[in-house]
N, C-alpha and C positions, 0 to 999 in steps of 0.2 A: 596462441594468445595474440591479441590481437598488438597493433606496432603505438606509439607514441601517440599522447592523448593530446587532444587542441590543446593551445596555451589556453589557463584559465583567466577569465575575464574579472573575477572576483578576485583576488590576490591579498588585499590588507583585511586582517581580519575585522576592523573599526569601523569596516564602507561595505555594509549586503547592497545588493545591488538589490534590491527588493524586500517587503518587511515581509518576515519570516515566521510563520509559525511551527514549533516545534513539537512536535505530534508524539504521543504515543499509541500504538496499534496496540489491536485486542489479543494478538496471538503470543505476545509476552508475558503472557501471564495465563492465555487459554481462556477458559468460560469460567473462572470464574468471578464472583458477584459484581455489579456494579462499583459499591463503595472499595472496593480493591483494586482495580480500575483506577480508579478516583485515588487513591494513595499512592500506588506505584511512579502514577503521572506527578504526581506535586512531588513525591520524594525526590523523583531523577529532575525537578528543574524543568519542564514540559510546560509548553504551553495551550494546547489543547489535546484532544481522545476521540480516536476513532470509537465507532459502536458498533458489536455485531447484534445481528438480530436476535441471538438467544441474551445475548444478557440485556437486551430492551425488553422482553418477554418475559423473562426471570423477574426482573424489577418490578413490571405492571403484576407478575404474579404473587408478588409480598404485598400486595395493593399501593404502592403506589404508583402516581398519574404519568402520565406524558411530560406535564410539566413539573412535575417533583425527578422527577428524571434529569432535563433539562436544567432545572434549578440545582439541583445537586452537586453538579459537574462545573457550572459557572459559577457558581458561591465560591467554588474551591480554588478557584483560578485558570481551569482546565474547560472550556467550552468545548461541546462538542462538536465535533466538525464532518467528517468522514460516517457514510455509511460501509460497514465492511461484511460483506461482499454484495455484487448481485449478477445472476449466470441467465435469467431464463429471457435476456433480451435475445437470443440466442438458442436451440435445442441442448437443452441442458441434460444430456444422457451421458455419459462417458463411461469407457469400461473401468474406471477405476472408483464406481458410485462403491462396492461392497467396503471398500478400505477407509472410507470415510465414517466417523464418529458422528453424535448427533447434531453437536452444532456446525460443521462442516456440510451435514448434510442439510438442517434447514436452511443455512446459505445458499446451497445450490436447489433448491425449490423453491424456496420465497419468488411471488411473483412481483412484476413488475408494479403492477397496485401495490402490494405492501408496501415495496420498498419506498415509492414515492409519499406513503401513507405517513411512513415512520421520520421521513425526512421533514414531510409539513407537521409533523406533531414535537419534532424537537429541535426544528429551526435547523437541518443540517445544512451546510454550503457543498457538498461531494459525495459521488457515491462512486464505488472502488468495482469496476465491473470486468469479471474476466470471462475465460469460456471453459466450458464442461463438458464439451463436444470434443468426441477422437479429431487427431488431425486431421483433413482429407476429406471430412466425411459430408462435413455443409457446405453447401454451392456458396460461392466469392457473393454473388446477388442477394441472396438470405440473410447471411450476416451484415451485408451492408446495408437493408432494411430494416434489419432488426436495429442496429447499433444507431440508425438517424432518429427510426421512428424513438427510439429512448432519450437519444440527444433531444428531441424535438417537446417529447413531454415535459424533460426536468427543465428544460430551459422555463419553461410556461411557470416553475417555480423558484427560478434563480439558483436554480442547484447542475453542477457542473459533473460530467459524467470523466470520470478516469480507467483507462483501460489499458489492464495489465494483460504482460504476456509473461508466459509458464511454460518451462518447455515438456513436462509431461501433457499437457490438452491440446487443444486444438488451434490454438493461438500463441504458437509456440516463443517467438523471437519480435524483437522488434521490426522486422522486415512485415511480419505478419500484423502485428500490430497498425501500420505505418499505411497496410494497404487496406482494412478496415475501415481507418478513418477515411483515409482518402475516398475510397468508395463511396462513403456516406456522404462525401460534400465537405469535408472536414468541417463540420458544425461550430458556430463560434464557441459552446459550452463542452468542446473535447477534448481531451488531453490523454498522453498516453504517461501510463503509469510505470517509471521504473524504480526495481527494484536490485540490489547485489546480486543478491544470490543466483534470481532468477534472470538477470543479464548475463553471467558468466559462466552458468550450468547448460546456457541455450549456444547462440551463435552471435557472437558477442561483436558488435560492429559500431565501433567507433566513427567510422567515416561516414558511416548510414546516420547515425545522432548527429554529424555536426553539420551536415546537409539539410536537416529538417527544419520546420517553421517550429524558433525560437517557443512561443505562445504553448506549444502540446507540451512541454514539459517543466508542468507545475510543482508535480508530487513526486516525492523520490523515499523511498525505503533503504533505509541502511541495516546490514548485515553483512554475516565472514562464514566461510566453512575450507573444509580442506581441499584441495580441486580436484580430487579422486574422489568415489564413491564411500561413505562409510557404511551400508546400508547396503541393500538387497536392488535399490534402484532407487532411481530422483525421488517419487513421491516420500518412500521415507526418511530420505534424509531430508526433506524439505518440512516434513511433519515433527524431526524429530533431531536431528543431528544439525545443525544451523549455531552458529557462533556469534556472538558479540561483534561490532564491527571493530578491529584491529586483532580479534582472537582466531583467526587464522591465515589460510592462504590467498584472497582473493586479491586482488589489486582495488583495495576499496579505496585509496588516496586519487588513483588515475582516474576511477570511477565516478567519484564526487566530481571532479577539475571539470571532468568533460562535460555531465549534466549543467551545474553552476556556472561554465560557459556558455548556455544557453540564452543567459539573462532572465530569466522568468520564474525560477523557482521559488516558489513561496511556501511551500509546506514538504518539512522534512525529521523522519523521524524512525525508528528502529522495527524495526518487524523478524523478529527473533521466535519460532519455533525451536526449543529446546530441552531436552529431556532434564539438564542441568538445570534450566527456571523450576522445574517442577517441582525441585525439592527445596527452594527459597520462597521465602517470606515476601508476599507483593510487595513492602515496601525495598528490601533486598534486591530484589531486580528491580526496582527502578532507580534505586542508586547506580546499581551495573549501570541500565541501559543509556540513564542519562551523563555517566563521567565516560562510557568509550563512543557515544555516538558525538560528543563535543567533541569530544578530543581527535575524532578522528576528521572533524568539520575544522579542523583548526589547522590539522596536520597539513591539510588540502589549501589550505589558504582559507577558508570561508569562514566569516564569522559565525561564531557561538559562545551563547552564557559562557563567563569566563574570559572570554579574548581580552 
């Protein structure tokens, strides 16, 4: 485990060092509908909603538009923000495509056109991009081609690329993450996306974060799990055994300090894969996600609803 977190820069909870959007992700609730989405986020106190491509698909497939979509979600108080996911800026194969469901799986083929399709059709500001390639397997030069020329697009529509790292694929840690951008030029619309689970399941390096340019981390995901395996391997406890954030073992208080000592974080919010969401009521988790992702923003020193 890694030693003692930077002092944090954010400390009273009544002064963000940045105005803050509070996010909910799609995978708290899974695929399903739109308007539960839409409820879970206004229950837990949220102030905007990631979108993945099946429930943008799902929506236009009850007939409604792009912007009955868009309208939906900001009527309610919840704008959308995040696109979630997008893999083929990069050879998007990996051996672990058979263990993937279907909306997992059109995440990891939607191309690079869609994804900018669906972002000018609902005004997104971010799209949440990781990789689906084995580790090892794509030349350092490819992926930092692929990840500018993408940077290079979304910019051309004001939408800001964030790139997560996962330690089951190919962009395993933030080390890897770190040398990506770098490669690319670190583009002004880059950022690297962290998340709990997938920061302390990898190679977890606190010294490496607080060495970096302040600007790449905007987006942070909060979650907990136990720090042993509960599951057969990472993928499925990542798909499926994943905690509320203070409902297990991670060090998700040192976690927050160190990001939020960055100065720059502006969108944070829960990303919870969990067999236990499965059997609650979308407005149910989103009361969860929204009193332990506060509470654990609070714990950390940083403000949130409530402070």
């Amino acid at each position: 485990m890694p030693g003692a977190s930077p002092t944090p820069q954010t400390v009273e909870t009544n002064q963000p060092k940045v105005p803050v959007s509070y996010e909910f992700w799609p995978a708290t609730i899974r695929s399903r509908p739109l308007q539960e989405h839409v409820a879970a986020a206004v229950a837990g106190g949220f102030t905007s909603l990631a979108i993945s491509p099946s429930t943008y698909y799902d929506a236009l497939d009850t007939g409604m538009s792009a912007q009955d979509v868009r309208n939906y979600a900001a009527d309610r108080g919840v704008p959308l923000r995040h696109l979630d996911s997008l893999t083929t800026w990069a050879p998007a194969s990996g051996s672990f495509d058979d263990e993937m469901d279907d909306d997992l799986r059109l995440r990891w083929r939607m191309s690079v056109d869609s994804a900018l399709e669906i972002c000018d059709a609902l005004g997104l500001q971010a799209i949440l991009a990781c990789a689906a390639y084995d580790q090892g397997t794509v030349p350092a030069s490819l992926l930092a081609d692929g990840f500018g020329e993408l940077c290079a697009r979304a910019s051309g529509q004001g939408v800001r690329i964030d790139l997560e790292p996962m330690p089951f694929f190919g962009c395993v840690d933030l080390a890897d993450a770190w040398s990506i951008v770098s490669d690319a030029g670190e583009p002004e619309n880059a950022g690297i996306l962290l998340d709990t689970w997938h920061f302390y399941k990898a190679k977890p390096d606190l010294e490496l974060l607080a060495s970096l340019p302040g600007r790449l981390f905007r987006t942070v995901q909060l979650d907990d799990a136990p720090l042993g395996l509960v599951g057969e391997n990472l993928l499925e406890d990542t798909l499926n055994h994943r905690n509320f954030p203070g409902h297990g073992e991670l060090p998700v208080t040192e976690f927050i300090r160190a990001v939020f000592a960055k100065g720059h974080v502006d969108c944070v919010g829960p990303e919870v894969f969990t067999n236990t969401a499965d059997q609650m009521t979308s407005v149910e988790v989103g009361h969860i996600a929204g009193r332990t992702t506060f509470a654990a923003l609070r714990a950390a020193g940083v403000y949130a609803p409530g402070s």
